[in-house]
C-alpha positions as semicolon CSV with decimal commas, in nm:
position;residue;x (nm);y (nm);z (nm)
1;X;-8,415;3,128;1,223
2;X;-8,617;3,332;0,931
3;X;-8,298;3,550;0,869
4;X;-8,072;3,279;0,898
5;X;-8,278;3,059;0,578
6;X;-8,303;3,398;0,425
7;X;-7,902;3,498;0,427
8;X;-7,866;3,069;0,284
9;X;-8,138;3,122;0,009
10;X;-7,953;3,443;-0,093
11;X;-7,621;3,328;-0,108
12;X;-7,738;2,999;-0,254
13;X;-7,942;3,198;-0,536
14;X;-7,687;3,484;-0,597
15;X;-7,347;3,254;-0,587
16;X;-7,107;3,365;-0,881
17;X;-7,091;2,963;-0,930
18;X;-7,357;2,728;-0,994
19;X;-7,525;2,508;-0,780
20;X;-7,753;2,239;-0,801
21;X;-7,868;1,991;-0,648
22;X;-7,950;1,611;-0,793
23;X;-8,107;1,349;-0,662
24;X;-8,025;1,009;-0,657
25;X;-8,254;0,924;-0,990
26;X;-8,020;1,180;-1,108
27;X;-8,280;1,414;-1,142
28;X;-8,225;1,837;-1,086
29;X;-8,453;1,907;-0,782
30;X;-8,288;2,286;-0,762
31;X;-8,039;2,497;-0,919
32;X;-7,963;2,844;-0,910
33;X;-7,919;3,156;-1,145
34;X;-7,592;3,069;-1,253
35;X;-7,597;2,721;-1,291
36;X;-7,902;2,736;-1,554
37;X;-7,698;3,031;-1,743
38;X;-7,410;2,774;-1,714
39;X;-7,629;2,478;-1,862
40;X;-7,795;2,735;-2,114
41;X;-8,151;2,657;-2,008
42;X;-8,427;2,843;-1,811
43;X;-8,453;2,706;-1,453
44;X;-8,790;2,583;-1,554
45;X;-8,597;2,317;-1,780
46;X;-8,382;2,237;-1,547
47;X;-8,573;2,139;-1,254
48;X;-8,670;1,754;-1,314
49;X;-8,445;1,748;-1,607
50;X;-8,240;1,457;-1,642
51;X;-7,850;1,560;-1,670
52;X;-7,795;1,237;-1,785
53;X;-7,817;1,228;-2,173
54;X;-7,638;0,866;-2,223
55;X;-7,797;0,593;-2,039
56;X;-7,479;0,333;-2,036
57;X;-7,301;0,645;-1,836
58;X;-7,610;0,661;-1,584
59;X;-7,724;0,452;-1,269
């Protein structure tokens, strides 16, 4: 089971594509290497950012 979250944290974290994942407040609760590089902001930023920059377009 250790290996197995291992192999999905790698391939989650090293994916030429980025991922993240929002939740329903539209909120970033994770995203990976690319997809901050992608958005232009450290993951730091990211994670609790809202992605959501007009409010009319949100909710």
């Amino acid at each position: 089971m250790k290996t197995s979250h291992i192999d999905y944290v790698e391939l989650f974290e090293f994916a030429a594509i980025g991922y993240l994942k929002v939740n329903s407040e539209g909120r970033v609760d994770c995203i990976n290497s690319f997809g901050s590089k992608l958005l232009r902001m450290e993951r730091k930023e990211a994670i609790n950012g809202d992605l959501c920059t007009d409010s009319r377009n949100c909710g």
